[in-house]
C-alpha atoms as one frame of an Amber mdcrd trajectory, in Angstrom:
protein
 -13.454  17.629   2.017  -9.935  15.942   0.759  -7.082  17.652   2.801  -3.881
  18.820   0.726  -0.387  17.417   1.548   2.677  19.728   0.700   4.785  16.944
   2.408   5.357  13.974   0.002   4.509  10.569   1.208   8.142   9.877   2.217
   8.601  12.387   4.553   5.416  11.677   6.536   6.646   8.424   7.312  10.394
   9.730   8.338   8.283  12.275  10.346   6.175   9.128  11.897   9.609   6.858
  12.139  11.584   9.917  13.585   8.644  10.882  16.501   6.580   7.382  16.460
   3.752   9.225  18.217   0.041   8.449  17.566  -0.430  11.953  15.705   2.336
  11.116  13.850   1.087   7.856  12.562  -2.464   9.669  11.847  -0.850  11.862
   9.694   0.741   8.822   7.525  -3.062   7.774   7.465  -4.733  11.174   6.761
  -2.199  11.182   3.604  -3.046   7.599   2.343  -6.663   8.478   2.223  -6.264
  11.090   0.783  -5.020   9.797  -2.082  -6.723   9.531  -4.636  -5.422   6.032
  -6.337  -3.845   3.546  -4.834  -1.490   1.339  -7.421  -0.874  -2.501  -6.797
   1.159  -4.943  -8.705  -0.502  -7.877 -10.500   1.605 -11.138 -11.283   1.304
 -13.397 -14.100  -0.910 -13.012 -17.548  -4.050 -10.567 -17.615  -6.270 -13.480
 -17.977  -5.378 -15.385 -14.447  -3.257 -12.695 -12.615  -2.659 -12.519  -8.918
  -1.964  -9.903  -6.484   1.781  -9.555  -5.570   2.177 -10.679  -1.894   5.529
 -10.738  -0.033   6.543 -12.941   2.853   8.183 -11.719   5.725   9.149 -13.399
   8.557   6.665 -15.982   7.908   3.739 -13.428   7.506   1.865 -12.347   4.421
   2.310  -8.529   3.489   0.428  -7.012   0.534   2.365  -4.781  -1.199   0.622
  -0.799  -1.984   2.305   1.610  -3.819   1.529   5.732  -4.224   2.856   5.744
  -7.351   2.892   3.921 -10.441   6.576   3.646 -11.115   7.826   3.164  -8.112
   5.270   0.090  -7.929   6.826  -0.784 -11.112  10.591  -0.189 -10.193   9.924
  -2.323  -6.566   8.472  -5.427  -7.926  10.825  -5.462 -10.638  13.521  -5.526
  -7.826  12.558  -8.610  -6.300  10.257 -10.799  -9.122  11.942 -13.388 -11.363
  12.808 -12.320 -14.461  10.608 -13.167 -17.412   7.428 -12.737 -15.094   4.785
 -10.828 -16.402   3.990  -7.985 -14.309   0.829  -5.303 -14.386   0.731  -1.658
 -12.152  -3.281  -1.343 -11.227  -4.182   2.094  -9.921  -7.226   2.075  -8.047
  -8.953   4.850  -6.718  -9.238   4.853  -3.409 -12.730   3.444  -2.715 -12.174
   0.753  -4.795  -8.270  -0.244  -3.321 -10.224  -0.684  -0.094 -12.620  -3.330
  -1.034  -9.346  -4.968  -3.084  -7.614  -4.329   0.259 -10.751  -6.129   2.043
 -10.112  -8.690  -0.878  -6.974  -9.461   0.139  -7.509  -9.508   3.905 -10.481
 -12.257   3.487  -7.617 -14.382   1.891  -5.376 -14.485   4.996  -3.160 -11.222
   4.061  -1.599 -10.520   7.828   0.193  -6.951   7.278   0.522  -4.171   4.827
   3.539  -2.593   3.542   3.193   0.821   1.759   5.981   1.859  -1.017   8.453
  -0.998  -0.109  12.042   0.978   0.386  13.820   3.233   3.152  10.673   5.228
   3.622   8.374   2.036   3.861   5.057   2.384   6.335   3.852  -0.914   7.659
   0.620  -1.644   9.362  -1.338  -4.965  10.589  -4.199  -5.944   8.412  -7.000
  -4.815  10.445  -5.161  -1.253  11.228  -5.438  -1.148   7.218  -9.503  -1.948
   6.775 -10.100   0.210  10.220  -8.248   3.199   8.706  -9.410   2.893   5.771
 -13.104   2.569   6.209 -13.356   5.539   8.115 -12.661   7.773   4.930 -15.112
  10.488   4.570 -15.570   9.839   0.838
C-alpha cells in the first residue's frame, strides 16, 4: 500500500531541518518512496548523454528532482549555456537501479530538489532507503 502525503515535499524537509529527529528524517523517506517518478537531468546530446552530477566540497552529489520543472529550472541555473539538457522521469523502481547506477560509478551523496528546501543524504543512506520500498 502507497501512503498519501497532504504535505508537499518542501515542507517535510523544513519539518526534518526544523526537528532533525530520526522520525523526522523517515518521514522525508516515506515521501520519496512514495513517489511515484523520480526526474533526473541528462547532459549533452540524446545519443551520448550523461547524468548531471554536482561537486561539492570535493564530493560527488547526484542531483534528484520531484518534479519535472523544477529539475528543469535548477540545472538551467547552474549549466553553461548552449548545453543540451534532458528531464528523465523515472518511476520509482527504475530511479533506484539508475540510483544504484550512479553509486557503482563513485557518486558519494545525494541531493534531492537542489534549493532552500534541499534534503541531502550519503550514498548508501540512498540505496538502503530505497531498497526497502514495499513495491
Amino acid at each position: 500500500m502507497v501512503k498519501l502525503y497532504s504535505s508537499t515535499f518542501e515542507q517535510i524537509v523544513k519539518n526534518f531541518s526544523l526537528k532533525g529527529t530520526k522520525q523526522a528524517r523517515q518521514l522525508v523517506w516515506d515521501y520519496i518512496n512514495a513517489m511515484p517518478t523520480m526526474y533526473f537531468v541528462q547532459c549533452g546530446n540524446k545519443s551520448c548523454s550523461v547524468p548531471w552530477i554536482m561537486f561539492e566540497e570535493d564530493a560527488s552529489v547526484a542531483m534528484i528532482f520531484t518534479n519535472y520543472e523544477q529539475a528543469m529550472q535548477t540545472a538551467k541555473a547552474f549549466v553553461t549555456e548552449g548545453t543540451q539538457l534532458r528531464v528523465v522521469g523515472l518511476p520509482t523502481n527504475a530511479a533506484s537501479m539508475y540510483v544504484t547506477a550512479l553509486a557503482a560509478q563513485g557518486v558519494e551523496c545525494v541531493c534531492f530538489n537542489h534549493g532552500p528546501q534541499r534534503f541531502d543524504a550519503p550514498m548508501q543512506e540512498v540505496l538502503l532507503a530505497l531498497s526497502s520500498m514495499n513495491r
